[in-house]
C-alpha positions in Angstrom: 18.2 -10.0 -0.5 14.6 -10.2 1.4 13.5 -6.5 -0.1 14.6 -8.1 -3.5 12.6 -11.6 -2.6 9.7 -9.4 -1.3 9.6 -7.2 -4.6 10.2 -9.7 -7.5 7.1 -11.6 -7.2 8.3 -13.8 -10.7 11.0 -14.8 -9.1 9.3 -15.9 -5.6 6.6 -17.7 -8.0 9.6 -19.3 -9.9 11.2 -20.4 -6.7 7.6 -21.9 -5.3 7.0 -23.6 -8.5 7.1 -27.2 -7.8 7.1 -27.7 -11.8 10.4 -26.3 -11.4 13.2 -28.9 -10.8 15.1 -27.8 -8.1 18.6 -27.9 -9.9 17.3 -25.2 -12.2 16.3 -23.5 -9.2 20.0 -24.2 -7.6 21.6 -22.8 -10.5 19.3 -19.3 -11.0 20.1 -18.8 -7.5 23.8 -19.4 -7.1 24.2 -17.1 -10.5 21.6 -14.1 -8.9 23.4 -14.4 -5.4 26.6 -14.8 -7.0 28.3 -11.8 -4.6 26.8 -12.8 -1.6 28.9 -15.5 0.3 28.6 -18.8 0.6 26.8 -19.5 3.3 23.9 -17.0 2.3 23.3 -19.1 -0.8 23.7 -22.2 1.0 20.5 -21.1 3.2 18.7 -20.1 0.2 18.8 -23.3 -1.5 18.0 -25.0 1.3 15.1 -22.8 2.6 14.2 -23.1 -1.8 14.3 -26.9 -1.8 12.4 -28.1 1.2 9.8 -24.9 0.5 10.8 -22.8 3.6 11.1 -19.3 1.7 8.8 -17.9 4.5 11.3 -18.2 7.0 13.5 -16.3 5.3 12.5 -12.9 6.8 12.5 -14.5 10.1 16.2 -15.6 10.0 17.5 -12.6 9.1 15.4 -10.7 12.0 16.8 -13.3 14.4 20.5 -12.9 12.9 20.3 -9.1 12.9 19.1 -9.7 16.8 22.0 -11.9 17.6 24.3 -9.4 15.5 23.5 -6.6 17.6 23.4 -8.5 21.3 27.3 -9.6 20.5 28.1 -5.5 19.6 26.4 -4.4 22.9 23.1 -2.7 21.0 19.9 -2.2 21.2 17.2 -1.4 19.0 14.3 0.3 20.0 11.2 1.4 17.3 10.2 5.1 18.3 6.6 5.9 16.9 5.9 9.6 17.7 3.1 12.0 16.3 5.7 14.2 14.5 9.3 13.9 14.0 11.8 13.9 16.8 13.9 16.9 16.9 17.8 16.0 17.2 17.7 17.3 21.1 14.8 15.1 21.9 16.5 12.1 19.9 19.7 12.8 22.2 18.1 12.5 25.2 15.5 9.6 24.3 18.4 7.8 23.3 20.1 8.5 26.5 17.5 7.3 29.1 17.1 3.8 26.5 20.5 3.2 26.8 21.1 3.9 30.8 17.8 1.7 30.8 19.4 -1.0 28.6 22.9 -0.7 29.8 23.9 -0.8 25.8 24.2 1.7 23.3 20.8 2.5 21.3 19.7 2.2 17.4 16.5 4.0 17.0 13.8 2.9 14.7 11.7 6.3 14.3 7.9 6.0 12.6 5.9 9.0 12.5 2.1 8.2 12.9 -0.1 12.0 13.0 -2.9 9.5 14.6 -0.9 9.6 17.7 -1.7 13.2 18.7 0.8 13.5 21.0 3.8 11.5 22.9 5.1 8.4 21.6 5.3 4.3 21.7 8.6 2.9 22.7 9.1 -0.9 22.0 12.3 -2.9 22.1 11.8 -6.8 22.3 10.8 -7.5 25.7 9.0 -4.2 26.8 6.6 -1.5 25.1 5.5 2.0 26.3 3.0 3.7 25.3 3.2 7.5 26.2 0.7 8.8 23.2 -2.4 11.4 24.1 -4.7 8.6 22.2 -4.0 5.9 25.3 -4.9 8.3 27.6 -8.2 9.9 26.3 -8.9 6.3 26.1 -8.3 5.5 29.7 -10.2 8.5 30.5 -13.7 7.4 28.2 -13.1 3.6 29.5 -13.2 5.6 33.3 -16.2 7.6 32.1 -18.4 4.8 30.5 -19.1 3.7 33.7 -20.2 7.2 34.9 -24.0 7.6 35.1 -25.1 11.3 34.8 -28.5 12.0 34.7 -30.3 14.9 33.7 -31.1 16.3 37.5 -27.1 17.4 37.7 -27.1 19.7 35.0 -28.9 22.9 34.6 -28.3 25.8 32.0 -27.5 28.4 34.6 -24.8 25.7 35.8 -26.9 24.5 39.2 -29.0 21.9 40.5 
């Protein structure tokens, strides 16, 4: 329903309009959601007819957080360089769940920009294990270096 919202802009626009009367509005939406259940389209028209559409995508992140806190899981995004292989998957998903004393859902991103390693992020906490945080640790470490010209020589003395 929100990747359909997100996609149809006519429909979004017809939903916004305020030259739209909202019992036409009531009507297209209880006939395009007619399979999802009541409740659903009971939000929707509300979230429609006090002009609250944009916090749609924020009640069904917060639903599908209290969703998986009552099954005991937790989600985690994994941003790597390259793909996980499945053994690395196993074990990554391992230490996050004897960390979070839950079973684990990984979210897996692959970002080449990384170099190397990965960021881990659940809701509370974020790691960041990548080669890019620490060459730039090691230039913040350097900047304040001063090297002058007397240390260096070609034959590799002073």
């Amino acid at each position: 329903l929100q990747e359909a919202l997100q996609t149809d802009e006519r429909f979004c626009g017809f939903l916004d309009s305020p030259a739209i009367g909202f019992e036409v509005k009531r009507k297209a939406l209880q006939a395009a959601l007619h399979g999802f259940s009541a409740p659903v389209r009971n939000v929707m028209c509300i979230l429609t007819r006090r002009q609250r559409l944009e916090l749609l995508e924020r009640i069904v992140r917060e639903f599908h957080d209290h969703c998986n806190q009552a099954a005991g899981v937790a989600e985690f995004d994994v941003v790597s360089a390259r793909g996980l292989e499945p053994d690395e998957r196993a074990r990554l998903k391992a230490a996050l769940s004897a960390h979070a004393g839950r079973s684990v859902v990984l979210r897996e991103a692959v970002e080449p920009k990384l170099l190397c390693g990965m960021i881990i992020k659940d809701e509370d906490e974020h790691w960041d294990g990548t080669l890019v945080r620490r060459l730039r640790a090691v230039v913040a470490n350097l900047s304040g270096v001063k090297v002058t010209a007397g240390l260096w020589t070609e034959e590799g003395k002073d």
